[in-house]
C-alpha positions in Angstrom: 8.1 -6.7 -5.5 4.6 -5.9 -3.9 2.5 -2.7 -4.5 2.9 -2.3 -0.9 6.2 -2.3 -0.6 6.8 0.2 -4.0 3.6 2.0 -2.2 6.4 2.8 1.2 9.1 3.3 -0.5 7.1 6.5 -2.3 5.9 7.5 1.3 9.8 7.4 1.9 10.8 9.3 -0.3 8.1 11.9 -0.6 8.7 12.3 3.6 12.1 12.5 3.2 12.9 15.1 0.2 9.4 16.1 -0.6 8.5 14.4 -3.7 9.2 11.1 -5.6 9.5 10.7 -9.6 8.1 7.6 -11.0 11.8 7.0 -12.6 13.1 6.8 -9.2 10.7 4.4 -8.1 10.9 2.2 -11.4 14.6 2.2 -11.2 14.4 1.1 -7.4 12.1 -1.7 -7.5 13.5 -2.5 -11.7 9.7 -1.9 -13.2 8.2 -0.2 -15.7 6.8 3.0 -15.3 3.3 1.6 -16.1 3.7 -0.2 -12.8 4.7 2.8 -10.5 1.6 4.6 -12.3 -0.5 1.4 -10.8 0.9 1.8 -7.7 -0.2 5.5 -7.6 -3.8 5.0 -8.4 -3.7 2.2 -5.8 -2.4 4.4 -3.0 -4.8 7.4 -4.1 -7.6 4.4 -4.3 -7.3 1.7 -1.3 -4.8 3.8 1.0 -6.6 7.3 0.4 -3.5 9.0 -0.2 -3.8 12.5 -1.5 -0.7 12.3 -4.1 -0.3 15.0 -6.8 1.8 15.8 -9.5 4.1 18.5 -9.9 5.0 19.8 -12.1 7.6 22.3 -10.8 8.5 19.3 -8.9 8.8 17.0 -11.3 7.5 14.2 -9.2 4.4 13.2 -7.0 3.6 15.1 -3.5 0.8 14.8 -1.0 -1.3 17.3 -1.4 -2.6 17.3 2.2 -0.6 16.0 5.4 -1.0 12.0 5.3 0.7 8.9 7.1 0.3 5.2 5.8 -1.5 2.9 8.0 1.4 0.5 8.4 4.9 1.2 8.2 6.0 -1.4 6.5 4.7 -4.8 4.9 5.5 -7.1 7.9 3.6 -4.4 10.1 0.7 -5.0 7.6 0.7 -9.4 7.7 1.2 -8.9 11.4 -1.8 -6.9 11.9 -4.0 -9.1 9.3 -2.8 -12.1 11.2 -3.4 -10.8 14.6 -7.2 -9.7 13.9 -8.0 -12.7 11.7 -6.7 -15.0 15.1 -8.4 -13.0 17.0 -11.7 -13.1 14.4 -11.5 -17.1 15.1 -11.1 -17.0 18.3 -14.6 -15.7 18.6 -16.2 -17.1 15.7 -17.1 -13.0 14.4 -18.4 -14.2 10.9 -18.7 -10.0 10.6 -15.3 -9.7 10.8 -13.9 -12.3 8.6 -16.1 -11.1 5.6 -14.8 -7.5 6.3 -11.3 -8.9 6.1 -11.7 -10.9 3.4 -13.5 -8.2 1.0 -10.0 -6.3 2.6 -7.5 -8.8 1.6 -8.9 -8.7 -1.8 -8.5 -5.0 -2.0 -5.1 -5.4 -1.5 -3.2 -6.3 -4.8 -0.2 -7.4 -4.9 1.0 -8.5 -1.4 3.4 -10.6 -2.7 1.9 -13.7 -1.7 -1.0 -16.1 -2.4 -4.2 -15.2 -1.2 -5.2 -16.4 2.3 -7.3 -19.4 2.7 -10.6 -19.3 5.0 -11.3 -21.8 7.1 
């Protein structure tokens, strides 16, 4: 399963009932709780997401109001698809090095790594 897909369902659950534990998520997605700690330094790193522990909670909270970029994965290939067409279209050699220093800020989508042309 992708980082960014473990990376919604703890902006799920943290929306829904106010925190997540990293058991819940590693018993959701079947990983170890090494990986959910990854995908917590990946969302405080790359998404800027403000998540805390604790304690009283038992689990991870956002420390200030936050809302993901995309709401899910497909929102997330759909949008990199639609602005590196776009990119093409107009030859912005700008843009495609922004995306592609993006894309490889992004662990873990869950599939290869896109080829330039």
């Amino acid at each position: 399963m992708a980082n960014l897909e473990r990376a919604e369902f703890i902006n799920h659950m943290i929306k829904v009932k106010g925190f997540v534990t990293r058991k819940e998520v590693a018993d959701h997605f079947e990983v170890h709780i090494d990986t959910v700690m990854r995908d917590i330094e990946y969302m405080r790193t790359f998404l800027s997401a403000p998540l805390k522990y604790k304690k009283g909670k038992g689990g991870y909270v956002y420390e200030t109001p936050f809302e993901m970029i995309f709401d899910s994965f497909d929102d997330a290939v759909f949008y990199y698809i639609f602005v590196k067409r776009f990119s093409d279209s107009f030859n912005i050699t700008e843009v495609k090095e922004q995306m592609k220093m993006s894309t490889n800020n992004i662990k873990g989508l869950g599939t290869q790594p896109f080829q330039w042309v």
